[in-house]
N, C-alpha and C positions, 0 to 999 in steps of 0.2 A: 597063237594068242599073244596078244601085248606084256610082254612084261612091265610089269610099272613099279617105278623106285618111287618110294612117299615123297624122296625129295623133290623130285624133278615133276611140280605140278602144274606144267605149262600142257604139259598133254592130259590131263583130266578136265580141263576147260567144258568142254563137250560136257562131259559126264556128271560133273556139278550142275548145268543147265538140265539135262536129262532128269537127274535126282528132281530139279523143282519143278517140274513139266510132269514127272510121275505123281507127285506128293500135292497137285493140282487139280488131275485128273483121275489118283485112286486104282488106274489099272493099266497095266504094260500094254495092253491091245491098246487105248486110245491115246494113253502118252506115243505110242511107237507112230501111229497116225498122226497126230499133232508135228511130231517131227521127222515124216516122211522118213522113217527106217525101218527095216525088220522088227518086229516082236523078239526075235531070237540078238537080234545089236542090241537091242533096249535091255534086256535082261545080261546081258556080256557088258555093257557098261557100269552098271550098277554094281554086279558082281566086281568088276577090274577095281570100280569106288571105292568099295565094302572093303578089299584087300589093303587098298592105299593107307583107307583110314583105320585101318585096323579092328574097329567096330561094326556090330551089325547096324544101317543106315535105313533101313526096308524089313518090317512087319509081313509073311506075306500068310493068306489063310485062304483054304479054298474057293472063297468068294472074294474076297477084298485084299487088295494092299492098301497098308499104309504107314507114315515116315515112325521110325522110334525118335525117341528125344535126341538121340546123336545127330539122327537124320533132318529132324527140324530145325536144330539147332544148326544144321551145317546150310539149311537153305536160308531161313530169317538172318544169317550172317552174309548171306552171298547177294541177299536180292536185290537190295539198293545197287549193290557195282553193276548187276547187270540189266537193272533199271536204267540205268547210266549209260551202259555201252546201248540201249535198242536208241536212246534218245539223241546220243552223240553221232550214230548215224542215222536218223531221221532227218538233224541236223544239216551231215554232209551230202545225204542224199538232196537235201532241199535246195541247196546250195545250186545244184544242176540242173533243177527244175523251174517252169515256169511259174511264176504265182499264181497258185491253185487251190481248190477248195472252200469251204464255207466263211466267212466272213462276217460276223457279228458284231455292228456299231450303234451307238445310240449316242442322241444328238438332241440337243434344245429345238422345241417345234417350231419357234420364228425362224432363227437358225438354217435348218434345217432345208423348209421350207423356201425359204426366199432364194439361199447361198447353196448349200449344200447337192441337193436335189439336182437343180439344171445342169451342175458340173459330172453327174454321175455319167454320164451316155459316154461322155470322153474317156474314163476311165475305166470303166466293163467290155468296151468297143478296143481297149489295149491289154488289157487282160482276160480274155477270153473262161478262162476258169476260173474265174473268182465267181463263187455266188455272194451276194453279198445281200443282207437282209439289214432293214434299217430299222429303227427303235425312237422314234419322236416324243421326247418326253422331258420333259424343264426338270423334275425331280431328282434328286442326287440317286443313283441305284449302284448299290454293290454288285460290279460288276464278274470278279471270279465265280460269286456264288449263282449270280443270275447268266451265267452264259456267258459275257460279251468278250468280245477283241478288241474295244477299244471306244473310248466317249470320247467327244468333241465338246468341253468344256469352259464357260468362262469361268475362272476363278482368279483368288489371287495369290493363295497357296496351295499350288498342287499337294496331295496326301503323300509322307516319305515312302512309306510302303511300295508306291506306281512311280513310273517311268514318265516322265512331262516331257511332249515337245511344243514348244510355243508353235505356234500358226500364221499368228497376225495380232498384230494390237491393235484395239478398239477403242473408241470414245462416244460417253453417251453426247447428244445433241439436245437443243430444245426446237422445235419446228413445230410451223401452222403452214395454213392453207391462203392462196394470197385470198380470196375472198374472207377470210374470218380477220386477216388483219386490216384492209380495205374497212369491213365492217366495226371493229373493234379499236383498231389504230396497234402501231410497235411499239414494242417495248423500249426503253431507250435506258432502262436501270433495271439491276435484280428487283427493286422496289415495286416498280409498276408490275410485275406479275401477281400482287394481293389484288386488283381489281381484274384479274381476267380468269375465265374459264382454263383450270387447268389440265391436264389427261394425263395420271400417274401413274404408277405401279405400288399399288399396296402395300405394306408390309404390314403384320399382327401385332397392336399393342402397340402400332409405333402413329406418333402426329405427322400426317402428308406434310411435309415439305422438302425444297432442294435448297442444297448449298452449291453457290457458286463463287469460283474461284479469278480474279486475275493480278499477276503477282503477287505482293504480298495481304492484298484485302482477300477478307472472304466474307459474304453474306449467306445468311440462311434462312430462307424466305417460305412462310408458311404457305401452304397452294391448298384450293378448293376447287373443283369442277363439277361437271353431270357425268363426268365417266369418269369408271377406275379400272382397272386391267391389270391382270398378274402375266400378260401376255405382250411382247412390243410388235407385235403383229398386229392385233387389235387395239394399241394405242395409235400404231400410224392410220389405220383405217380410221378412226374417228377422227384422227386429224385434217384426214385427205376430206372426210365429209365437212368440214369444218366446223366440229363441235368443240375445238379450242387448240391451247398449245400445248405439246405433247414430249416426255421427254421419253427417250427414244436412242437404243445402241445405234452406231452407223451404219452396219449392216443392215437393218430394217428400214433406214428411210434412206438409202443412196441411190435406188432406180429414180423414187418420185424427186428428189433434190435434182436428180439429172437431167429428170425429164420436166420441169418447172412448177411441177403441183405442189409440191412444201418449199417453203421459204425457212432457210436460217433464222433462229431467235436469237440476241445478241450475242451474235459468233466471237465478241471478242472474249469474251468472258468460257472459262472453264466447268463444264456440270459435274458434280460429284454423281453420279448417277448409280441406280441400285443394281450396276455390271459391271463386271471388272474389265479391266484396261487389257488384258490378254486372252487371248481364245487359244487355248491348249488342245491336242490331241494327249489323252490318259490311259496308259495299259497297266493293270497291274505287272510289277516286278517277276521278270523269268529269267531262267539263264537262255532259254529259247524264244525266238521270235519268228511266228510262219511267217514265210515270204511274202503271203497275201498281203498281213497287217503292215508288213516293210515298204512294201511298193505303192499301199493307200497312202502311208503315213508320209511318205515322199512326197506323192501327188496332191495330199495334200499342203504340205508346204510349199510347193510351187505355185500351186492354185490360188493359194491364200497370202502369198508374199508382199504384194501392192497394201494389203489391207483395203478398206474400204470408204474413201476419201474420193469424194466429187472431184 
């Protein structure tokens, strides 16, 4: 049998884990299962424990064990360190691992959709075990509580709480269709967009209009159309039909800018637009980070580097 000196508790390690693995599970047969050792070691460490600490640590009655207040006391003091040490090596074990496992992101549906989406094949085709499940939705969602690994966000103040990596900066545009300016005629000041069909993004309680900026002027110009949209997916589509001029992040209208179907609205000028000028990746704050969300977050900033400029 071990002798054990109270002082020397580098060799009771085991048997403090054992203690919480008993007072878990209630009985020496399944704690001893749980950690793969005889019933007769399970009960020899506890005992060795009980000696160390001078106290009885273990309740035991022909039917049931369970902890005395020494004994609970000695595990609710121990379980955060060894909370610690499974997490510190999951850690190091990850470290050695390829990025693996479930992946939960959620991301603005234009976003998403247009940008997001057709880069995925590139990066599951490189990560082979990453599942990765995606979450299409404009709304703000607390993400610790709902699941996630991580949102793809515009804002303009990341929350202190979460970890921000910028992505790419953005800028709203104003854009039509050449046929609707053909029909309608250009703008040639913020002024003349009071006579043209606008296509906006609503806000509650607030009067449609935009402010436009270039250097020290700014105007702010009231807008009225046939369409409103809390969506810029559905503002470029109206645009592309040419039901007027549409204001619009760059990531939503840079295929059709590319490919000649919307036209710039007076590019010299800056839009205050209801998006913010940076698209973030956001995780809430860990000490831990899976390698999954490391290696998206990466690829995303690579992916998204250029930003989204014709």
């Amino acid at each position: 049998m071990l002798a054990m000196n109270p002082d020397k508790l580098d060799a009771l390690w085991p048997h403090l884990h054992s203690l919480a693995v008993l007072g878990e599970h209630g009985s020496f047969t399944a704690a001893a299962a749980r950690l793969s050792i005889s019933k007769a070691a399970m009960s020899q460490r506890i005992t060795e424990l009980e000696r160390a600490a001078g106290v009885p640590l273990v309740q035991r009655t022909t039917r049931s064990v369970r902890l005395t207040e020494a004994g609970q006391r000695l595990v609710d003091g121990t379980r955060g360190a060894f909370a610690q040490i499974q997490q510190s090596f999951a850690t190091v074990r990850d470290l050695a691992a390829a990025p693996h496992g479930p992946l939960r992101v959620t991301a603005p549906v234009a976003f998403a959709r247009q940008q997001l989406v057709p880069r995925l094949p590139e990066f599951l085709r490189a990560h082979p075990q990453v599942r990765l499940e995606l979450d299409l939705s404009d709304g703000l969602r607390t993400l610790a509580m709902e699941g996630f690994d991580l949102a793809v966000r515009h804002t303009a103040a990341p929350p202190e709480t979460h970890v921000a990596w910028p992505l790419a900066a953005t800028q709203s545009l104003l854009v039509a269709s050449r046929a609707y300016l053909r029909r309608r005629g250009v703008p040639a000041a913020p002024d003349d967009l009071r006579t043209h069909d606008c296509l906006h993004y609503p806000r509650a309680g607030q009067v449609a209009g935009w402010t436009l900026l270039r250097g020290a002027e700014r105007q702010v110009v009231p807008v009225a159309g046939a369409f409103a949209a809390n969506n810029s997916e559905a503002l470029r589509d109206a645009a592309l039909a040419g039901l007027g001029i549409a204001l619009v992040p760059d990531f939503s209208a840079q295929a059709a800018l590319r490919g000649g179907q919307l036209q710039p609205v007076l590019p010299l000028w800056k839009v205050e637009g209801p998006f913010s000028e940076t698209l973030y990746a956001i995780r809430p704050y860990s000490p831990y980070v899976p390698r999954a969300v490391e290696a998206f977050v990466a690829y995303l900033r690579h992916a998204f580097a250029g930003g989204f400029g014709v």
